[in-house]
C-alpha positions in Angstrom: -9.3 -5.9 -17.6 -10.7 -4.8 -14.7 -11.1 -1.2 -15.8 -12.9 -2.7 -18.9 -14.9 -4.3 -17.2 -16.2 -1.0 -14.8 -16.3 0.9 -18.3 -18.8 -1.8 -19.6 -21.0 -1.9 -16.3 -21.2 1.9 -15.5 -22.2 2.0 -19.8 -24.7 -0.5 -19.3 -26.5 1.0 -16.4 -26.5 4.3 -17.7 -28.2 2.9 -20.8 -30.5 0.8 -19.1 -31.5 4.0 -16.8 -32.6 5.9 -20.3 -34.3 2.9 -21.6 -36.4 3.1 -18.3 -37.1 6.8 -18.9 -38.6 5.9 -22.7 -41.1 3.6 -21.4 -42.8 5.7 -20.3 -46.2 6.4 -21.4 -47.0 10.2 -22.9 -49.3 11.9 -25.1 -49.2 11.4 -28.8 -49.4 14.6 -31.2 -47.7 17.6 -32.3 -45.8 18.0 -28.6 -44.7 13.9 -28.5 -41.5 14.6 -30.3 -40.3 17.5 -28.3 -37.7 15.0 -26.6 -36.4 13.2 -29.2 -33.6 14.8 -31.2 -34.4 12.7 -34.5 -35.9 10.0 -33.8 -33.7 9.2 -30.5 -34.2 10.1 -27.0 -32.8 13.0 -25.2 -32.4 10.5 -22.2 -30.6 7.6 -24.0 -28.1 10.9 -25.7 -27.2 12.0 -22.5 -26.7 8.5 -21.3 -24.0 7.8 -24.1 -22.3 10.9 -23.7 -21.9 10.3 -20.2 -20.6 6.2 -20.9 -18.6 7.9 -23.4 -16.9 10.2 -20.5 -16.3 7.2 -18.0 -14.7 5.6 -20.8 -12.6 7.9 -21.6 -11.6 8.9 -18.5 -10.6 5.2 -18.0 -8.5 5.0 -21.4 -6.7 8.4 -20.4 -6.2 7.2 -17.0 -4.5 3.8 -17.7 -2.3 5.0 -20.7 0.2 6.9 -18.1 3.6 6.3 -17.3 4.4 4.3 -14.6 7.2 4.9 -12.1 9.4 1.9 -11.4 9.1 1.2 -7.6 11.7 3.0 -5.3 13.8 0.2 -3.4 13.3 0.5 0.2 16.3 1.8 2.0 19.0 -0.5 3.9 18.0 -1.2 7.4 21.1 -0.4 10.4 22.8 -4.0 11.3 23.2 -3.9 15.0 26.5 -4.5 16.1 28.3 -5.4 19.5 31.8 -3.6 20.7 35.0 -5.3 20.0 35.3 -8.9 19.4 32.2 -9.5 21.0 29.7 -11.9 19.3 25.6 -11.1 19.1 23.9 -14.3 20.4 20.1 -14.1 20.3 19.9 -10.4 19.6 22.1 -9.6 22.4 25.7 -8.7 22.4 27.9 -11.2 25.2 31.0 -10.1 26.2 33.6 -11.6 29.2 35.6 -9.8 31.8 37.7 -11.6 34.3 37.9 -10.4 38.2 40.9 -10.8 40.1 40.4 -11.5 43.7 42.7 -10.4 46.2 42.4 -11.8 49.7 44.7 -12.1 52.5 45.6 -12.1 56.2 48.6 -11.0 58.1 51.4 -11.7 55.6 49.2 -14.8 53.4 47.5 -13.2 50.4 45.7 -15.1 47.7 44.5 -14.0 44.0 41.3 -15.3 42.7 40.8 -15.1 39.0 37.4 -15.1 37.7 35.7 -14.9 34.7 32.5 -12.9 34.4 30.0 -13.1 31.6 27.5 -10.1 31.0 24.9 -9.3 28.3 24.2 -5.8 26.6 21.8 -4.4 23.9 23.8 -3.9 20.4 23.6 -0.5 18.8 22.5 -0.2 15.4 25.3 1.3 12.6 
């Protein structure tokens, strides 16, 4: 629709620009019809031919084939290591720290559990 619709302007002012060129006012006689080619204007022929060359262009342009679109591909899932779950785009994994303390012959092992964050990597 649209294309018809750029065919039909670009036509109209092409014919509307040789319609302008005919009003104009020239001497009558024996040399008035040396630009007319039977009667019609070499202006409003050269106007037609060229609509007729926008149009056709615009026909031969919108009777291709059309490719179908090519899918985009699959974008990398990030992934943490192990058993470790993503939470908010970060991967959070647990270790635990044994503690070993003593004096003299009284020693004492402190377990504890230590959370850290790290970037996933993308597969």
């Amino acid at each position: 629709m649209k294309k018809t619709l750029v065919a039909i302007s670009a036509a109209l002012a092409l014919v509307s620009a040789g319609a302008v060129a005919q009003s104009s006012d020239t001497a009558g006689g024996a040399a008035a019809s040396g630009a007319t080619v039977g009667g019609v204007a070499v202006g409003t022929i050269v106007a037609g031919a060229v609509a007729a060359g926008v149009l056709a262009a615009i026909v031969s342009n919108s009777s291709g084939v059309t490719l179908p679109p090519v899918p985009p591909p699959p974008q990398p899932q990030p992934s943490c290591e192990g058993s470790d779950p993503l939470v908010g785009g970060a991967c959070v994994a647990t270790t635990i720290t044994e503690t070993v303390t003593g004096t003299g012959t009284s020693t004492s092992t402190t377990t504890v559990p230590v959370t850290f964050t790290y970037a996933p990597t993308l597969r």
